[in-house]
PDB file of the backbone (N, CA, C, O) and the ligand in Angstrom, with CONECT records:
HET     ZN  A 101       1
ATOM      1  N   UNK A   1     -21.247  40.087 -24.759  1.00  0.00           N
ATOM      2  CA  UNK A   1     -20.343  39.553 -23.732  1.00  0.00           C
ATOM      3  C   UNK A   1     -18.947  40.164 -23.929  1.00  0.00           C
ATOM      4  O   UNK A   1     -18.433  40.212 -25.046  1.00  0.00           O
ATOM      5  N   UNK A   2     -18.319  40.649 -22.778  1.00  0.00           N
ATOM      6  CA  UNK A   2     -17.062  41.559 -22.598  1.00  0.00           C
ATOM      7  C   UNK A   2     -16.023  40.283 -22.875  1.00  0.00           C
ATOM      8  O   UNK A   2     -16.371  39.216 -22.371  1.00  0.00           O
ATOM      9  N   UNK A   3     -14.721  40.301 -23.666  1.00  0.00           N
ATOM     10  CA  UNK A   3     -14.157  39.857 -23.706  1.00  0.00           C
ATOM     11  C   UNK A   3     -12.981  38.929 -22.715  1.00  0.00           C
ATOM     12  O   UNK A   3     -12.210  37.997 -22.943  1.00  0.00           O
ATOM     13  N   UNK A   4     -13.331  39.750 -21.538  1.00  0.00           N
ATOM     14  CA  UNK A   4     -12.338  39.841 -19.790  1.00  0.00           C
ATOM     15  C   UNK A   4     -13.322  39.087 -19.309  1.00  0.00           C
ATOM     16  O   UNK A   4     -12.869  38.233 -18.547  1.00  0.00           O
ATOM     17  N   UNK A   5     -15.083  39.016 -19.496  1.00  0.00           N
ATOM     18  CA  UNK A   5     -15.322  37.821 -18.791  1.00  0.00           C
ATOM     19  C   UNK A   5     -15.478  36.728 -19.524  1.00  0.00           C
ATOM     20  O   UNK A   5     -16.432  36.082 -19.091  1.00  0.00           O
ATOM     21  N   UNK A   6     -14.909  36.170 -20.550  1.00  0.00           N
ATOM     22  CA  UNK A   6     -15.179  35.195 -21.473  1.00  0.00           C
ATOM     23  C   UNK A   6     -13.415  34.423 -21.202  1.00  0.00           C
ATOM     24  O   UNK A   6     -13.080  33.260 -21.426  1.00  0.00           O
ATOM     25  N   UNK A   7     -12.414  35.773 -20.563  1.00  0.00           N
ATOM     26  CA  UNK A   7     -11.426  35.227 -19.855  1.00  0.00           C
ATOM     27  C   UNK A   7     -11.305  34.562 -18.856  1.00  0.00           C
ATOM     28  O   UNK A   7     -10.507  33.629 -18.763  1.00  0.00           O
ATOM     29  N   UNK A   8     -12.174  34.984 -17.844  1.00  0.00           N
ATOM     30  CA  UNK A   8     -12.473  34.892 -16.569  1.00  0.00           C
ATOM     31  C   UNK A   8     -12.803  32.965 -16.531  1.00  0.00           C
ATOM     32  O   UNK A   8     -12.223  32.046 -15.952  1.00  0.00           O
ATOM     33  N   UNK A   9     -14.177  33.024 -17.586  1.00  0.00           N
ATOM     34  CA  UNK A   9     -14.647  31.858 -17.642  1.00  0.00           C
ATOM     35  C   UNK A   9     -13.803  30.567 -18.033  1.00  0.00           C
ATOM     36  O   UNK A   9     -14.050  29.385 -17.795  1.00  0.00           O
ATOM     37  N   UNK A  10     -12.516  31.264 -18.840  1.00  0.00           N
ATOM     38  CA  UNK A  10     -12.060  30.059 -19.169  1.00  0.00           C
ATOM     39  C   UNK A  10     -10.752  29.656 -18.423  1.00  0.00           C
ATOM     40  O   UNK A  10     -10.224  28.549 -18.529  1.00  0.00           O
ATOM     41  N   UNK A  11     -10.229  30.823 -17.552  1.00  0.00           N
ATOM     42  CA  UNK A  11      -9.815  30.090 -16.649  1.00  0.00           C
ATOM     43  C   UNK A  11     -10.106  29.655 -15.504  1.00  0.00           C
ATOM     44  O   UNK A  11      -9.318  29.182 -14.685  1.00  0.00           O
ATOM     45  N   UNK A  12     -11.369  29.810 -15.382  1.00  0.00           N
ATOM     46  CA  UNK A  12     -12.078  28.936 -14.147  1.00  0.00           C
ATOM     47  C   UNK A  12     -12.505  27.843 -14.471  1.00  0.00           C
ATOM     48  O   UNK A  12     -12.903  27.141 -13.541  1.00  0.00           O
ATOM     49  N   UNK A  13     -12.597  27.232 -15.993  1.00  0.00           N
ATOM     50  CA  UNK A  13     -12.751  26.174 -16.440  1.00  0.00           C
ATOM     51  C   UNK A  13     -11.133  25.110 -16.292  1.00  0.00           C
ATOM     52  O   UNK A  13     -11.032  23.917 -16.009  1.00  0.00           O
ATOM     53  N   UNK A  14     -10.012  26.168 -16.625  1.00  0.00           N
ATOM     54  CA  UNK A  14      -8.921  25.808 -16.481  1.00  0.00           C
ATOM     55  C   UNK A  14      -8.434  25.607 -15.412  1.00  0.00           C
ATOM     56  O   UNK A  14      -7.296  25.142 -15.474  1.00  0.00           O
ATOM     57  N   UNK A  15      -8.830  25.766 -14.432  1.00  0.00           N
ATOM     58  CA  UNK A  15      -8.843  25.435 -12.788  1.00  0.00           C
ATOM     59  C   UNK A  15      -9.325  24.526 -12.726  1.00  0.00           C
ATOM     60  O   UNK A  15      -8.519  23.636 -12.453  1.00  0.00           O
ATOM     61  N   UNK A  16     -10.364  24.165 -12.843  1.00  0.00           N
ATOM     62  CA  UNK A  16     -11.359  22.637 -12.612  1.00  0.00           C
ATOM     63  C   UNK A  16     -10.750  21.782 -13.073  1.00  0.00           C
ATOM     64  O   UNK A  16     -10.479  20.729 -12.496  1.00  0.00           O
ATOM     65  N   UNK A  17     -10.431  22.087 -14.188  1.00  0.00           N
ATOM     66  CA  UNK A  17      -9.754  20.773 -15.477  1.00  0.00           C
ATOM     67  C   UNK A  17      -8.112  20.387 -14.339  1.00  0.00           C
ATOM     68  O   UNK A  17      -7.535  19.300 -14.380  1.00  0.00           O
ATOM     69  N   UNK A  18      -7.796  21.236 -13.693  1.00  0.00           N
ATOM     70  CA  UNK A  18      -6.383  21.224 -13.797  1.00  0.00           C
ATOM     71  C   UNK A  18      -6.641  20.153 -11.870  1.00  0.00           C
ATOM     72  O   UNK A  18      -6.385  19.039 -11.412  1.00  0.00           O
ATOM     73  N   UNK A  19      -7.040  20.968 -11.584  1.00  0.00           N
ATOM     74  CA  UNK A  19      -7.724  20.376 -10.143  1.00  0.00           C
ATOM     75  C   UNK A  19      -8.044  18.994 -10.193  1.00  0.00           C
ATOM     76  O   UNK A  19      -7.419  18.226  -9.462  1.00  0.00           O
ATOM     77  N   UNK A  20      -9.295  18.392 -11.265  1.00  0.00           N
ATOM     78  CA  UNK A  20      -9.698  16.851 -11.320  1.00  0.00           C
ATOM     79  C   UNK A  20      -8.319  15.988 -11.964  1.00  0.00           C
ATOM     80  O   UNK A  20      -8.184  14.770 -11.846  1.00  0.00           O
ATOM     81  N   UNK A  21      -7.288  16.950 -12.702  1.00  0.00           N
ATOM     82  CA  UNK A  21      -6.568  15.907 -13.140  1.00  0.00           C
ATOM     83  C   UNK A  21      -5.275  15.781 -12.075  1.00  0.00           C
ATOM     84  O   UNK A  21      -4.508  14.837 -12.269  1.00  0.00           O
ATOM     85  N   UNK A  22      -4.935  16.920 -10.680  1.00  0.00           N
ATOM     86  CA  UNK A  22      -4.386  16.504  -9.845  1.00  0.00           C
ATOM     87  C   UNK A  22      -5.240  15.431  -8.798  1.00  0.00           C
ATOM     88  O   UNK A  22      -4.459  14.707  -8.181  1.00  0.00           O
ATOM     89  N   UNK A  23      -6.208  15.270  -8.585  1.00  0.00           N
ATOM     90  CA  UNK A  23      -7.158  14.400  -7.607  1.00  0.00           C
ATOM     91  C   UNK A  23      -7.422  12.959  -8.267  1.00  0.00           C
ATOM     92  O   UNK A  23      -7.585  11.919  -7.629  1.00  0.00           O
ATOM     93  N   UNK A  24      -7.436  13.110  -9.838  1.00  0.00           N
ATOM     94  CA  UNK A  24      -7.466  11.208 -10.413  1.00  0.00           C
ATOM     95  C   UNK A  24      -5.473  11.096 -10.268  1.00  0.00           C
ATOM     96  O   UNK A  24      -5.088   9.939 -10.097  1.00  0.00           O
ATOM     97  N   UNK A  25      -4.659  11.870 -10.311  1.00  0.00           N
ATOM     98  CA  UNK A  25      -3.370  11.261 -10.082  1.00  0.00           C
ATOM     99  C   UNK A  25      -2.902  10.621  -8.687  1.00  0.00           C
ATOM    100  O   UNK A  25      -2.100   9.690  -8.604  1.00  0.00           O
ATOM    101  N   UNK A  26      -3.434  11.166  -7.762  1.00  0.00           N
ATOM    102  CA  UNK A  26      -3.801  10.765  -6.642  1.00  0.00           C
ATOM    103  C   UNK A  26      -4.134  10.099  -6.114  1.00  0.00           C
ATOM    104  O   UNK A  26      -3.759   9.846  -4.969  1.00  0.00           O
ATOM    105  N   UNK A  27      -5.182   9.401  -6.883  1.00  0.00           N
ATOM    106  CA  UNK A  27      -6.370   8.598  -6.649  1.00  0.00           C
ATOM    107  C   UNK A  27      -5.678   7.456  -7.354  1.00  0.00           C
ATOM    108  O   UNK A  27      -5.665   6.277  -7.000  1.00  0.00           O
ATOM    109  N   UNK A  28      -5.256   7.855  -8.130  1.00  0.00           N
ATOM    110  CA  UNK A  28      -4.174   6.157  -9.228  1.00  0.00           C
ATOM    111  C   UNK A  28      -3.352   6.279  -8.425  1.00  0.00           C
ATOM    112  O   UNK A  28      -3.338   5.140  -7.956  1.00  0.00           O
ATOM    113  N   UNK A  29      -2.413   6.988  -7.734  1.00  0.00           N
ATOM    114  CA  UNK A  29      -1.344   6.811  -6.842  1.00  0.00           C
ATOM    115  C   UNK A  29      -1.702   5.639  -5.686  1.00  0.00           C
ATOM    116  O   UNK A  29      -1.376   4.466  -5.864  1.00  0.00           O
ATOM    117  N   UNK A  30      -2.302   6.027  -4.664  1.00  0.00           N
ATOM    118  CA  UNK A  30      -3.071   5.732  -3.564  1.00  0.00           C
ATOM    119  C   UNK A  30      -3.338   4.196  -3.987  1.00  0.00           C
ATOM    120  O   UNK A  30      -2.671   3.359  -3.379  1.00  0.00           O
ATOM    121  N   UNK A  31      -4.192   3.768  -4.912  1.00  0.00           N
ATOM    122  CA  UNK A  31      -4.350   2.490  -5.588  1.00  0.00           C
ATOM    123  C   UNK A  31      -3.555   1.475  -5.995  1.00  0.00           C
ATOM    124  O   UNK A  31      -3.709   0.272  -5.785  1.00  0.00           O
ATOM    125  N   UNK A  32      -2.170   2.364  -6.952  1.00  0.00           N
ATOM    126  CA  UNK A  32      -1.272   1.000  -7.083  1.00  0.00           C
ATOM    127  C   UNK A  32      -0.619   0.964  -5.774  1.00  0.00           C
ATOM    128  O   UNK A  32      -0.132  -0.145  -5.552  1.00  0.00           O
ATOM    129  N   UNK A  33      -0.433   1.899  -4.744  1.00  0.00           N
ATOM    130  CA  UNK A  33      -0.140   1.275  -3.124  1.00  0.00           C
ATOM    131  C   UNK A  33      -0.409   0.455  -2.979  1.00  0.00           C
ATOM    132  O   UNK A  33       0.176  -0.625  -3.063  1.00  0.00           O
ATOM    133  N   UNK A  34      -2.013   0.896  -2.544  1.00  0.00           N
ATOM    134  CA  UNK A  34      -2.519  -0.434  -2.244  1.00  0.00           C
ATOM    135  C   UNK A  34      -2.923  -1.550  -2.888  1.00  0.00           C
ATOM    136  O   UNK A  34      -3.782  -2.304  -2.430  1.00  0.00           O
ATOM    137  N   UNK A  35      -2.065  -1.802  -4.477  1.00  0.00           N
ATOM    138  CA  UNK A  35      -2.533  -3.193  -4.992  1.00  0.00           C
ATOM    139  C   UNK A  35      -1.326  -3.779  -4.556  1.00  0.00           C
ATOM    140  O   UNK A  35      -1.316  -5.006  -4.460  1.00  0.00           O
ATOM    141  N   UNK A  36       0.024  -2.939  -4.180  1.00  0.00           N
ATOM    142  CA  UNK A  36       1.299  -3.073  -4.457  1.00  0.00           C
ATOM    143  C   UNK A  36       1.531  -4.305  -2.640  1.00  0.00           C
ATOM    144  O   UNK A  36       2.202  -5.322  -2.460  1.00  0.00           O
ATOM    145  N   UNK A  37       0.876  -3.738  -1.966  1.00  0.00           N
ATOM    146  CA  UNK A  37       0.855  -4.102  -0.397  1.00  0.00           C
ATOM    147  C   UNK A  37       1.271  -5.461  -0.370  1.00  0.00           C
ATOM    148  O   UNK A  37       1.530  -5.947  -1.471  1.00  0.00           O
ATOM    149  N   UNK A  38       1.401  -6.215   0.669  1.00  0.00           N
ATOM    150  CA  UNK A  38       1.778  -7.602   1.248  1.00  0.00           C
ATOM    151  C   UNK A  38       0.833  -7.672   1.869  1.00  0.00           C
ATOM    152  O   UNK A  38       0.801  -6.991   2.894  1.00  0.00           O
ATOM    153  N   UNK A  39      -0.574  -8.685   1.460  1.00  0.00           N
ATOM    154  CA  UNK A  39      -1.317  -9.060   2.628  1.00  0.00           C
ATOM    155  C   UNK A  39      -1.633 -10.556   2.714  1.00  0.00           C
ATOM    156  O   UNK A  39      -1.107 -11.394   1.982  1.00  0.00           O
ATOM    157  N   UNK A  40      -2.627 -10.852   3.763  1.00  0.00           N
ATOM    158  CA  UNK A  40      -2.782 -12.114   3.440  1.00  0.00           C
ATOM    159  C   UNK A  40      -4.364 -12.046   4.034  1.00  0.00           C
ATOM    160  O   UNK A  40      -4.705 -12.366   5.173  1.00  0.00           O
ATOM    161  N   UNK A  41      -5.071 -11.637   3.159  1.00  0.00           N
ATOM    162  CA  UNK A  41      -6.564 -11.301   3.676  1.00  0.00           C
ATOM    163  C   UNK A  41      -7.365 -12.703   3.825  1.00  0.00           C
ATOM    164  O   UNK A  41      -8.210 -12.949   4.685  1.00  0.00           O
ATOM    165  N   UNK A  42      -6.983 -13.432   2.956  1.00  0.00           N
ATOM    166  CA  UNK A  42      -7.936 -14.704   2.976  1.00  0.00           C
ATOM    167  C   UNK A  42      -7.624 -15.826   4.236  1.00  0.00           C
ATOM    168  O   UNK A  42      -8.323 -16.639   4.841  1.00  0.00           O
ATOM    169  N   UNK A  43      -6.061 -15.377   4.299  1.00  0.00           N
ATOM    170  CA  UNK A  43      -5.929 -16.656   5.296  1.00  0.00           C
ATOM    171  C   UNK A  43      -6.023 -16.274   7.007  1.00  0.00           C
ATOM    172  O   UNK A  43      -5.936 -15.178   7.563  1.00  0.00           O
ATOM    173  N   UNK A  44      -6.289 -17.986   7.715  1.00  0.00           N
ATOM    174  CA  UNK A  44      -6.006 -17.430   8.860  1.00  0.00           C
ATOM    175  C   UNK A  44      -4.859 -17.842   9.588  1.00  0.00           C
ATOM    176  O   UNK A  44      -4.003 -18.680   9.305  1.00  0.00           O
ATOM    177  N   UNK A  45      -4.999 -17.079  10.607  1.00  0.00           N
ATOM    178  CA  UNK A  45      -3.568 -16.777  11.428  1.00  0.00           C
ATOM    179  C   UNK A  45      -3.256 -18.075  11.983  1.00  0.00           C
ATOM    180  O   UNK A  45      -4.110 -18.728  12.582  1.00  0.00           O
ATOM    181  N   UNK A  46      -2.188 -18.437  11.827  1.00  0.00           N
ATOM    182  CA  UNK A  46      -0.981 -19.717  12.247  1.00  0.00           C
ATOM    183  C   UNK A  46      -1.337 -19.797  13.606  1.00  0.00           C
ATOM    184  O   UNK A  46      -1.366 -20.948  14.043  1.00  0.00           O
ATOM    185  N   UNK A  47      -1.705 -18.610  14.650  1.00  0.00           N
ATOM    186  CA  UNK A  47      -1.639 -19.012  15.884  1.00  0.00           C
ATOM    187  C   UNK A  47      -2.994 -19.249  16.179  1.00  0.00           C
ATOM    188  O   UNK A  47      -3.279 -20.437  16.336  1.00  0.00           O
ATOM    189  N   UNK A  48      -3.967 -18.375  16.304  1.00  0.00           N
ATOM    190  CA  UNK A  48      -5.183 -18.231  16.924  1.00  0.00           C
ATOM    191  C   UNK A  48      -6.362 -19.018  15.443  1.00  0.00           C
ATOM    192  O   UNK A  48      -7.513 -19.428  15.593  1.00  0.00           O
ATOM    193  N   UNK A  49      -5.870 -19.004  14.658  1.00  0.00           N
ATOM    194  CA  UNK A  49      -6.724 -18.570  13.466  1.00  0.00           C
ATOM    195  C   UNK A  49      -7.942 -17.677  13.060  1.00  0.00           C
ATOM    196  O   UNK A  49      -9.058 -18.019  12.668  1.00  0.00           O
ATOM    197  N   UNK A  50      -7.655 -17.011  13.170  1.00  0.00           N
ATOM    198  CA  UNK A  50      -8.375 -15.643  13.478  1.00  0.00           C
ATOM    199  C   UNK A  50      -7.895 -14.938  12.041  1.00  0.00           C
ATOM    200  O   UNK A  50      -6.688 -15.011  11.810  1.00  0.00           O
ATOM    201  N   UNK A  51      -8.626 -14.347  11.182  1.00  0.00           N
ATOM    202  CA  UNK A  51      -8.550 -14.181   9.473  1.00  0.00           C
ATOM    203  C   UNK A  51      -6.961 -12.849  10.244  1.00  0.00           C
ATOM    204  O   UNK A  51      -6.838 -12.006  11.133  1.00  0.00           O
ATOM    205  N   UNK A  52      -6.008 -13.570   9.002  1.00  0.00           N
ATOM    206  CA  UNK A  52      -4.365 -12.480   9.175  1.00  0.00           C
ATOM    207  C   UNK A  52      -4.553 -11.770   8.712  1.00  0.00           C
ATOM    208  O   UNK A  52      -5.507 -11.813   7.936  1.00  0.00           O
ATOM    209  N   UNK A  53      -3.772 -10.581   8.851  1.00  0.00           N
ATOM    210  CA  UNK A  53      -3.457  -9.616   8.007  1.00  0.00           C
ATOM    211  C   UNK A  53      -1.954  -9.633   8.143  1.00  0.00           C
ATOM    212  O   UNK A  53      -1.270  -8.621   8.302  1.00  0.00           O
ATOM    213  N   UNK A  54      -1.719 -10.274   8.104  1.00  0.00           N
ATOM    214  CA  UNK A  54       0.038  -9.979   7.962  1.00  0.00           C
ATOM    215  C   UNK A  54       0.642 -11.379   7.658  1.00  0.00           C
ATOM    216  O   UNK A  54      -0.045 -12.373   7.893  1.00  0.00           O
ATOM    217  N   UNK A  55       2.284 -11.544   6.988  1.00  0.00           N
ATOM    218  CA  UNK A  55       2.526 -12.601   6.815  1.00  0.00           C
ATOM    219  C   UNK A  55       4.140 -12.063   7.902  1.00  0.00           C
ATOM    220  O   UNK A  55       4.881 -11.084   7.991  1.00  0.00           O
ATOM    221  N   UNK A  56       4.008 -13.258   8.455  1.00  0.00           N
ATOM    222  CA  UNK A  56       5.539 -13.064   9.736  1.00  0.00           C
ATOM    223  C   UNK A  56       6.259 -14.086   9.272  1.00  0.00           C
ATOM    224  O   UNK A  56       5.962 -15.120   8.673  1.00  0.00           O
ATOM    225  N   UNK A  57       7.411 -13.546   9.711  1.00  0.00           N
ATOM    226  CA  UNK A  57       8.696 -14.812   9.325  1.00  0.00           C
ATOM    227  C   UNK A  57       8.740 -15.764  10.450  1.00  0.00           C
ATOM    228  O   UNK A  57       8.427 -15.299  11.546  1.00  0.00           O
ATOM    229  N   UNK A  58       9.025 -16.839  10.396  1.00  0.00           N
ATOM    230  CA  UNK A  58       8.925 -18.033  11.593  1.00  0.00           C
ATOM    231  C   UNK A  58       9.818 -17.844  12.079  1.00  0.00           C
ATOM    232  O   UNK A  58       9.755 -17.867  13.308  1.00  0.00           O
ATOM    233  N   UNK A  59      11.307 -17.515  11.377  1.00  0.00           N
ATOM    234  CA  UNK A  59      12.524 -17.542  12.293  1.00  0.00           C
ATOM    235  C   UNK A  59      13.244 -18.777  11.801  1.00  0.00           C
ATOM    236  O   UNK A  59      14.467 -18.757  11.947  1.00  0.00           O
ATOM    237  N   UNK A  60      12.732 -19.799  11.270  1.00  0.00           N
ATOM    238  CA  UNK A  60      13.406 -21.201  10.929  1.00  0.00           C
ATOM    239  C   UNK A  60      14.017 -21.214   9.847  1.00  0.00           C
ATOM    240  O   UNK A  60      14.208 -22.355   9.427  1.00  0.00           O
ATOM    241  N   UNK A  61      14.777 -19.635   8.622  1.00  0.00           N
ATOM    242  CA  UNK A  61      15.548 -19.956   7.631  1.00  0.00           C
ATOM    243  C   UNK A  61      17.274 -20.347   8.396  1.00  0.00           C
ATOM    244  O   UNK A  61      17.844 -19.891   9.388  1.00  0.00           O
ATOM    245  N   UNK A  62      17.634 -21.297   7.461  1.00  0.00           N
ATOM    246  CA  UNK A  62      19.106 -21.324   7.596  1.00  0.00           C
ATOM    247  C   UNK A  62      19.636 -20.515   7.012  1.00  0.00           C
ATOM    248  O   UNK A  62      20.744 -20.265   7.488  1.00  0.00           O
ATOM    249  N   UNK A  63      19.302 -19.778   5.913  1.00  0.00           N
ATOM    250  CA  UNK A  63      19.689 -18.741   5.617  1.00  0.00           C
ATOM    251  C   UNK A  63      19.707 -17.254   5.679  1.00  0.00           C
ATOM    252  O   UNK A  63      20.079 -16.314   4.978  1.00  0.00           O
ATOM    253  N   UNK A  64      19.036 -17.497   7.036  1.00  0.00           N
ATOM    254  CA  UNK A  64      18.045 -15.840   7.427  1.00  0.00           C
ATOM    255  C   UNK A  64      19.063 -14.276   6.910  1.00  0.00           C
ATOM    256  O   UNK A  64      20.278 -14.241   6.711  1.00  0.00           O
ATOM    257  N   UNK A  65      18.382 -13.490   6.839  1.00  0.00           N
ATOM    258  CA  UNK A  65      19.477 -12.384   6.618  1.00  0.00           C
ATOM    259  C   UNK A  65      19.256 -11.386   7.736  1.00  0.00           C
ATOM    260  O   UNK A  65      18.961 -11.580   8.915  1.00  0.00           O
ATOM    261  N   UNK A  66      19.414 -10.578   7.247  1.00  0.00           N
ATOM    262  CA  UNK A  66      19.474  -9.313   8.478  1.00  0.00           C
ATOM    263  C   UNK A  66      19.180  -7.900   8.095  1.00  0.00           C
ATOM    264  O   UNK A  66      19.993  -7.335   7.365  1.00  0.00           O
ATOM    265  N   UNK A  67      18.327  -7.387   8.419  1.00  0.00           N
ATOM    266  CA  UNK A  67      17.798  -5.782   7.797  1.00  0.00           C
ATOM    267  C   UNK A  67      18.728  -4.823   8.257  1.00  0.00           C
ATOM    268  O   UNK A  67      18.967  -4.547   9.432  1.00  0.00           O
ATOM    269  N   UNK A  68      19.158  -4.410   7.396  1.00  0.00           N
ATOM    270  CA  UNK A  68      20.764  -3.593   7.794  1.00  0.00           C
ATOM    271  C   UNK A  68      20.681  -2.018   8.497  1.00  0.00           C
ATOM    272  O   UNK A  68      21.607  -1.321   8.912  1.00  0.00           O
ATOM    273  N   UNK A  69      19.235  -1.748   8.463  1.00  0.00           N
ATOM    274  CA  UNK A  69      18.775  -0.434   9.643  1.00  0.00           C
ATOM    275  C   UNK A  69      18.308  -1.336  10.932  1.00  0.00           C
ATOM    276  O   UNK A  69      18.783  -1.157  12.053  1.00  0.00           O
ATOM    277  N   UNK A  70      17.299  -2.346  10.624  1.00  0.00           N
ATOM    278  CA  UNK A  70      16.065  -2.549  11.658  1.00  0.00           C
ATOM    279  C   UNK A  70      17.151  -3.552  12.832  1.00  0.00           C
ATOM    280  O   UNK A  70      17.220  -3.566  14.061  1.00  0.00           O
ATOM    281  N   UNK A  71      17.787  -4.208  11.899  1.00  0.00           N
ATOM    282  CA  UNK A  71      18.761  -5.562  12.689  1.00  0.00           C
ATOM    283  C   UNK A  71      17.569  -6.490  12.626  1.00  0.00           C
ATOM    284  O   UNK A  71      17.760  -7.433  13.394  1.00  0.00           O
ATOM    285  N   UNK A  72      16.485  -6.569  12.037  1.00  0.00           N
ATOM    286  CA  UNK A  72      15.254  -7.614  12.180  1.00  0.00           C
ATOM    287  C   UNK A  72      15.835  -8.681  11.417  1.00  0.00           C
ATOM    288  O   UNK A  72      16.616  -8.588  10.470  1.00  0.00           O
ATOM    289  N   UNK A  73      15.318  -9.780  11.989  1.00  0.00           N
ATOM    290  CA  UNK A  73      16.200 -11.181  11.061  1.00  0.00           C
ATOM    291  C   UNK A  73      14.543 -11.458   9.737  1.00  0.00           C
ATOM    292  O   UNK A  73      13.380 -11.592  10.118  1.00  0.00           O
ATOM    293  N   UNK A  74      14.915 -11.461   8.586  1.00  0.00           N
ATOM    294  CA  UNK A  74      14.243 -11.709   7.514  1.00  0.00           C
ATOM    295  C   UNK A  74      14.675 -12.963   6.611  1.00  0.00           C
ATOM    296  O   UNK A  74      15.864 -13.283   6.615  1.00  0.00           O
ATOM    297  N   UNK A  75      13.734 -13.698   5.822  1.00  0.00           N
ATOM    298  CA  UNK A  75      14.065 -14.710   5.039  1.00  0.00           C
ATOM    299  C   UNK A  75      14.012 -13.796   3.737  1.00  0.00           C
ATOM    300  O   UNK A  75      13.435 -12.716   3.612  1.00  0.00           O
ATOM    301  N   UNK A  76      14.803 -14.542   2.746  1.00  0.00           N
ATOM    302  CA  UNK A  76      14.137 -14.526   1.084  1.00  0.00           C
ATOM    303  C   UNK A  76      13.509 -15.772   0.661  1.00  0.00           C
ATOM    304  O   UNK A  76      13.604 -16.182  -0.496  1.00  0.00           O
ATOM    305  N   UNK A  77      12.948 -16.306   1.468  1.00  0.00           N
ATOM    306  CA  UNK A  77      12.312 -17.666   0.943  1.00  0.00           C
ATOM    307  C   UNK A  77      10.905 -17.351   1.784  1.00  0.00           C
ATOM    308  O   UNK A  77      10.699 -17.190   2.987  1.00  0.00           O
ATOM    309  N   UNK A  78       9.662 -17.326   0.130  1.00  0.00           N
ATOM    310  CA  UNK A  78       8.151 -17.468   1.201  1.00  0.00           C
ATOM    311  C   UNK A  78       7.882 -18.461   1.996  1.00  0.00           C
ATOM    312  O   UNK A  78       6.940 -18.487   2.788  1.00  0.00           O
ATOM    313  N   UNK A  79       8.792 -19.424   1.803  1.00  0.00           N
ATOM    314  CA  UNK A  79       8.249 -20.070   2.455  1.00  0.00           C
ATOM    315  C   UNK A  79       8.132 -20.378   4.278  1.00  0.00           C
ATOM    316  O   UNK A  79       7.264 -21.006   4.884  1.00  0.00           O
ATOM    317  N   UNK A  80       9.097 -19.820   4.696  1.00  0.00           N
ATOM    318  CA  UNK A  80       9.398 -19.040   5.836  1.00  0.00           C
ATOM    319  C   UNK A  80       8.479 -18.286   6.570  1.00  0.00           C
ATOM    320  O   UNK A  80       8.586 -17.988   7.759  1.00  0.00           O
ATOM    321  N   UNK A  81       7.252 -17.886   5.541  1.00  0.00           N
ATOM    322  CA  UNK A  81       6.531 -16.563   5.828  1.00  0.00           C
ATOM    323  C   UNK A  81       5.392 -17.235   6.173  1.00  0.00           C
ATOM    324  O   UNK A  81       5.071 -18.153   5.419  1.00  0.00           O
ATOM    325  N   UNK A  82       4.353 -16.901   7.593  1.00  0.00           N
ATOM    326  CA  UNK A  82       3.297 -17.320   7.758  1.00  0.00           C
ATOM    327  C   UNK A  82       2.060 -16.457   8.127  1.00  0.00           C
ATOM    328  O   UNK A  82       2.072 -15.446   8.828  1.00  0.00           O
ATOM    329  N   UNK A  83       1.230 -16.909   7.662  1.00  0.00           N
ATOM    330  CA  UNK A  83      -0.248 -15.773   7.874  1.00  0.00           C
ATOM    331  C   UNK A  83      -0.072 -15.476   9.148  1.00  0.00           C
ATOM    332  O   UNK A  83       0.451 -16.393   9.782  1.00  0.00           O
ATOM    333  N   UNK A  84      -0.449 -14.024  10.069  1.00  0.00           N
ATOM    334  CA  UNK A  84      -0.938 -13.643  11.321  1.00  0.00           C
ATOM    335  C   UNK A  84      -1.740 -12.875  11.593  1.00  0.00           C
ATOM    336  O   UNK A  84      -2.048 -12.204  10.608  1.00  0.00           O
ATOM    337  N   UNK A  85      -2.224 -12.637  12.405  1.00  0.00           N
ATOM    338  CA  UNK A  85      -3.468 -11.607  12.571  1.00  0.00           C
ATOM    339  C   UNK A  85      -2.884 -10.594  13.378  1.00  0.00           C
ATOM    340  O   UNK A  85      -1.698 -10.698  13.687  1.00  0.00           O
ATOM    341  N   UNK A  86      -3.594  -9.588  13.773  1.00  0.00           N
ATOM    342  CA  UNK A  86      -2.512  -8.294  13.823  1.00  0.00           C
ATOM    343  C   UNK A  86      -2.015  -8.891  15.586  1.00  0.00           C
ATOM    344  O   UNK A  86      -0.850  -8.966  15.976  1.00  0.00           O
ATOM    345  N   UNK A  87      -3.291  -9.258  16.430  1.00  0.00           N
ATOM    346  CA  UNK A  87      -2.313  -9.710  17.512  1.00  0.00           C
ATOM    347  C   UNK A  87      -1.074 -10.301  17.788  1.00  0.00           C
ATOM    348  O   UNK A  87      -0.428  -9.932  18.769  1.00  0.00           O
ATOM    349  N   UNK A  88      -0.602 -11.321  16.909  1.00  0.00           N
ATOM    350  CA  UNK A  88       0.311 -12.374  16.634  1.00  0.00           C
ATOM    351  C   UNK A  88       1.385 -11.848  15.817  1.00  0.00           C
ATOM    352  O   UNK A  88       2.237 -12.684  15.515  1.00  0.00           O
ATOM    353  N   UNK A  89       1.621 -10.243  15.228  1.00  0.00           N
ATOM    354  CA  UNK A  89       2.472 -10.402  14.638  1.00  0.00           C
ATOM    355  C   UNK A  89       3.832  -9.150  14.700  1.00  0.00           C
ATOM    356  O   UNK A  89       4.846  -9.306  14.020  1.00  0.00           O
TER     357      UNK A  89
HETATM  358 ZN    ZN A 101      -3.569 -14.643  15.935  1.00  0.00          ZN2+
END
């Protein structure tokens, strides 16, 4: 065996290796997203009850604040926050 293909081989091994360990970083990326998310899968929606996916603000803090791009009025209190389903929210 020629020495240039015993090169060959090992950096095509070094490609693979380098390849699966960009695609599991990825793959852990993608994941703590989505553990990271706001959902509310179990419950149902305040209006229809129909299983939510979203939690909406009611609008009823006295302390509401204000999203300083969106102008959307937001609470810091969950409790404010209610299950909706994507129609409702
Ligand atoms: Zn609904």
């Amino acid at each position: 065996m020629s020495s240039s293909l015993i090169l060959i081989i090992a950096l095509s091994v070094l490609h693979v290796a380098v390849f699966s360990l960009m695609l599991w970083i990825r793959f852990r990326r993608d994941e703590a997203n989505g553990a990271g998310r706001e959902t509310a899968k179990v419950r149902l929606c305040a209006v229809c009850r129909e299983p939510a996916t979203y939690l909406g603000y009611d609008g009823l803090d006295p302390h509401e604040q204000r999203h300083p791009d969106t102008g959307r009025p937001y609470s810091v209190n969950a409790a404010h926050y209610q299950p909706l389903c994507a129609a409702h929210c």
